[in-house]
C-alpha positions as CSV (number, residue, x, y, z in Angstrom):
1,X,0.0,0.0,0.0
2,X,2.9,2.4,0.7
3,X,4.3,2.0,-2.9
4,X,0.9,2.8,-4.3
5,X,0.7,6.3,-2.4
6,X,4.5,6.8,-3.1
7,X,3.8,6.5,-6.8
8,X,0.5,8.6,-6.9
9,X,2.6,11.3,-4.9
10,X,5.3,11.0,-8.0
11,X,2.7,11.0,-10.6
12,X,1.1,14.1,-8.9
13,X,4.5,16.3,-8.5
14,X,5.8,15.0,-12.0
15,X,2.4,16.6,-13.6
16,X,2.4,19.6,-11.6
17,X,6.3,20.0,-13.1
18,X,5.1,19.6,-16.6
19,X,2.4,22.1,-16.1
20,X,4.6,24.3,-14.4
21,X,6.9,24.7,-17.6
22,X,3.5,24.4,-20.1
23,X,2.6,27.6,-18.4
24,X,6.3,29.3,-18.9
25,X,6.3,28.1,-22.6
26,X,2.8,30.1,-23.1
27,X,3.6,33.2,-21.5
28,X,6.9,33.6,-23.2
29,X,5.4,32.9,-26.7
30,X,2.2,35.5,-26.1
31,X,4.6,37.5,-24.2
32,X,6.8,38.0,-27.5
33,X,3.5,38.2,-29.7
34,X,1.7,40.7,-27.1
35,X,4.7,42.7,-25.9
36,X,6.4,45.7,-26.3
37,X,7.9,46.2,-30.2
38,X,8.2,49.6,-29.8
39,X,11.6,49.4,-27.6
40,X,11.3,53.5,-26.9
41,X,12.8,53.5,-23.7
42,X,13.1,56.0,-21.1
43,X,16.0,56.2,-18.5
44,X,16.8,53.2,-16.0
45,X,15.1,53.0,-12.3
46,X,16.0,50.6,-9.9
47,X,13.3,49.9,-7.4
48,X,12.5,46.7,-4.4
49,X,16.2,45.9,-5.8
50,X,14.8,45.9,-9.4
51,X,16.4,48.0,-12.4
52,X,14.3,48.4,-15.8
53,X,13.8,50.6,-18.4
54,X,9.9,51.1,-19.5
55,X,9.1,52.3,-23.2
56,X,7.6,55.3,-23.5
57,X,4.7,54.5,-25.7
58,X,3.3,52.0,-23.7
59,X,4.8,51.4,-20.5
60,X,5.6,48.1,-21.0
61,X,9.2,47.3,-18.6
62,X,12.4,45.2,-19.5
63,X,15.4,44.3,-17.5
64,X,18.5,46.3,-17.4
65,X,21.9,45.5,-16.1
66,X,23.5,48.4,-14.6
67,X,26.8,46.8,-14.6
68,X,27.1,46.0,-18.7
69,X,24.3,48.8,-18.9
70,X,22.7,46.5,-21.4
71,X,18.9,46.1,-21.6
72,X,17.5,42.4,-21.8
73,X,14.5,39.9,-21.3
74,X,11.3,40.6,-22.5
75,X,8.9,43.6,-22.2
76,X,6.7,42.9,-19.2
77,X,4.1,45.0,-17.5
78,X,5.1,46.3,-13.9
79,X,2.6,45.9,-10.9
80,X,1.1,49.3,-9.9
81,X,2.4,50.6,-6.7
82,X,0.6,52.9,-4.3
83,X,3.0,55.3,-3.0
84,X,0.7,56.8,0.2
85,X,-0.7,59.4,-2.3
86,X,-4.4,58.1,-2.7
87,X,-5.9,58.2,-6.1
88,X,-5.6,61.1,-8.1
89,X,-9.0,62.2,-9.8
90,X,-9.4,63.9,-13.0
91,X,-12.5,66.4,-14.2
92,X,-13.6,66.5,-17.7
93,X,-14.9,69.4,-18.9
């Protein structure tokens, strides 16, 4: 009985790997189809020990090496942040 629950416990991690690197295998190939082409980008920030670049355009972010000073990876979108401000509202009219 031990080797039974040993196996199914294999079985279950072996298809949660497999998933696992479906899902990365997805999101880089609609992340190169839906990403950033524009590659208008602004000056470097480094924030939560993070440097990227984000294009102008769009606002779409990509890794940057402040050591080689090189850009690289693929364009991403950030998280927003809230900063303590509150939400800023706007009036049309």
């Amino acid at each position: 009985m031990q080797s039974v629950a040993t196996l199914n416990q294999q079985m279950i991690m072996d298809h949660g790997e497999r998933r696992h690197a479906l899902n990365e295998r997805v999101q880089r190939v609609l992340n190169r189809v839906l990403g950033c082409w524009q590659h208008e980008l602004g000056r470097p920030f480094t924030y939560s020990g993070r440097t990227y670049r984000s294009c102008v355009k769009c606002g779409m972010s990509r890794d940057f090496d402040a050591a080689s000073w090189t850009t690289h990876g693929h364009s991403y979108r950030l998280n927003t942040v809230d900063f303590g401000y509150g939400r800023v509202r706007t009036t049309s009219g």
